[in-house]
Structures are given as C-alpha cells and as structure tokens.
C-alpha positions in Angstrom: 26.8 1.8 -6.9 24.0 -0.2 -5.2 24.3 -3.6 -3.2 21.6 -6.1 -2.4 18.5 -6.7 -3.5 16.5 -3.9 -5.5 19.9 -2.0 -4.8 18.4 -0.7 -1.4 21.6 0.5 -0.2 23.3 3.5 -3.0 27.0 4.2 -1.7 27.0 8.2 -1.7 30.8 7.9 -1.8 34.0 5.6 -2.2 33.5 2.5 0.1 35.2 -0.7 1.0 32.0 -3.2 1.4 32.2 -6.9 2.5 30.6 -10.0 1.2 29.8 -12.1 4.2 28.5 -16.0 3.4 25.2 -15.7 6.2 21.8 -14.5 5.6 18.8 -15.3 5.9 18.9 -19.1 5.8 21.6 -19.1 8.3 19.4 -17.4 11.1 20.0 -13.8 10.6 16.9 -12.0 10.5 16.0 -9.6 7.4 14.7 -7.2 9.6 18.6 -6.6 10.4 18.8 -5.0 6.9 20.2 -1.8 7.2 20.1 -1.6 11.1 22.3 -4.7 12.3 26.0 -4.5 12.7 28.3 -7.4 13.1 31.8 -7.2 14.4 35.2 -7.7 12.3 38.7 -6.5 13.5 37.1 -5.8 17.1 35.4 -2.6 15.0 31.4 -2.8 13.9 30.6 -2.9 11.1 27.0 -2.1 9.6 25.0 -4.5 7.6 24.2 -2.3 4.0 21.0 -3.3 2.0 18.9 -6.3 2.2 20.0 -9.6 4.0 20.4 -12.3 1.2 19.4 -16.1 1.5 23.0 -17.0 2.0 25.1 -13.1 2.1 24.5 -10.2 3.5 26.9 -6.9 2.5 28.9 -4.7 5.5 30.6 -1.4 5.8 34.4 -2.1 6.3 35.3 1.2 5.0 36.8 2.5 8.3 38.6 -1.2 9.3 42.2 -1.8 8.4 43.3 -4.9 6.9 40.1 -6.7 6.3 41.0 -9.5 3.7 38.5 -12.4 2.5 38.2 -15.3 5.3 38.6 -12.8 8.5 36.2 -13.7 11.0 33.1 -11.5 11.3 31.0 -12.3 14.7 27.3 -11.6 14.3 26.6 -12.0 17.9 28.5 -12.7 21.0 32.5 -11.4 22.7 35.4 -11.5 20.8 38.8 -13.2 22.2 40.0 -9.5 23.2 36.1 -8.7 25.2 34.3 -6.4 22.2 30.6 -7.4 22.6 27.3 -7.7 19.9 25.1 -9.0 22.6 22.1 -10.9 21.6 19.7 -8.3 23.2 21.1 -5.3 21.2 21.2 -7.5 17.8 17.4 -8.4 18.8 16.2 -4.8 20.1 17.8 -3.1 16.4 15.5 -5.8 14.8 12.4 -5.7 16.9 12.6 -9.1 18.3 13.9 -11.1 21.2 17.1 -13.0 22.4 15.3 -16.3 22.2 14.1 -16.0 18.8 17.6 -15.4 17.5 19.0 -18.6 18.8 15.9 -20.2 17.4 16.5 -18.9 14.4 20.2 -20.7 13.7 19.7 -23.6 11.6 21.4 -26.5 10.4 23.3 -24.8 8.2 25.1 -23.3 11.2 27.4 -25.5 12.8 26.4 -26.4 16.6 29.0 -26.0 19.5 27.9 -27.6 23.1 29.9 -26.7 25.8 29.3 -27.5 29.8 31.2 -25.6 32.2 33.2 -23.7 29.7 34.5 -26.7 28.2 33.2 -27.3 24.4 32.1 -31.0 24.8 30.6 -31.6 21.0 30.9 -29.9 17.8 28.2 -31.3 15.3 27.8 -29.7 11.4 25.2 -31.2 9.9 25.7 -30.4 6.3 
C-alpha cells in the first residue's frame, strides 16, 4: 500500500506507519520527505512519503507500544537525553538551523523560557 501524496512511499512489506498531525503548515519542511526522522519512544523514526499541509506519515515498525497521542519530537532532547538536533534535521533537508525556527508558525504553540525556567506559554489559535 502507498501513503502520502501521489503514493510516493510503496511499503515493500508489512509495516506499522504513524499518522502525525504536523506538516507543512506547522514548519516542517517538505524537503524532509523521505529523508527526515523524528523521534518517538527515544527510537527514530523515518518520515515515509510526502509531508502533508497538516500530517506527515513515519516508520514505527520497529518501536514497541506506540499508541495514538504518544509524543513524537521533530527536533530537540528527549527527557531521557536522545537528540534530533536542529543542524542534522537542517543538513538531511538542505537548509539551515535558523530557517527551521523561522519556519514554526502560529499554529505551533510558543514556549519562552529565561534561564531554564519556561516564563510564557502563548498558543495563538
């Protein structure tokens, strides 16, 4: 079976593929079709086919347990110190650190912290 737009990505055998609710709209970068990862059950998981406007599919074949509402990090360190950092995401999609955090909309909600302390939380939608 085929996921994504134009079916780019053809499983070749039984898989267990995610539906995650960020794509394109949210900030991540199409060019991270097919080459991006993101990070669920402190195990990466690859991104299959074409980002979406608003879902993107992953591999979770190989992760135990993985069960609608788990957390999947697209960039960043996990509470137990597995890392996506921001220049690997943006070296696998031929841009820059910088971009990517330009890229996060309002449809991302917006943490500030100073010192390590989160001091505002805003959502605008």
């Amino acid at each position: 079976d085929g996921v994504s737009y134009g079916h780019t990505f053809v499983a070749k055998k039984k898989m267990k593929i995610a539906t995650l609710s960020a794509g394109y709209a949210d900030g991540i970068l199409r060019s991270l079709s097919e080459k991006g990862e993101v990070i669920i059950h402190e195990k990466r998981a690859k991104i299959l086919g074409k980002i979406c406007m608003d879902q993107m599919m992953v591999d979770v074949t190989d992760i135990p347990g993985v069960v609608p509402g788990d957390e999947a990090l697209i960039y960043g360190e996990t509470e137990n110190g597995t890392t996506l950092t921001l220049e690997e995401v943006s070296s696998r999609c031929g841009s820059f650190n910088y971009e990517l955090m330009c890229e996060n909309g309002i449809r991302v909600p917006h943490a500030y912290y100073i010192n390590g302390e989160e001091k505002e939380f805003v959502s605008y939608i």
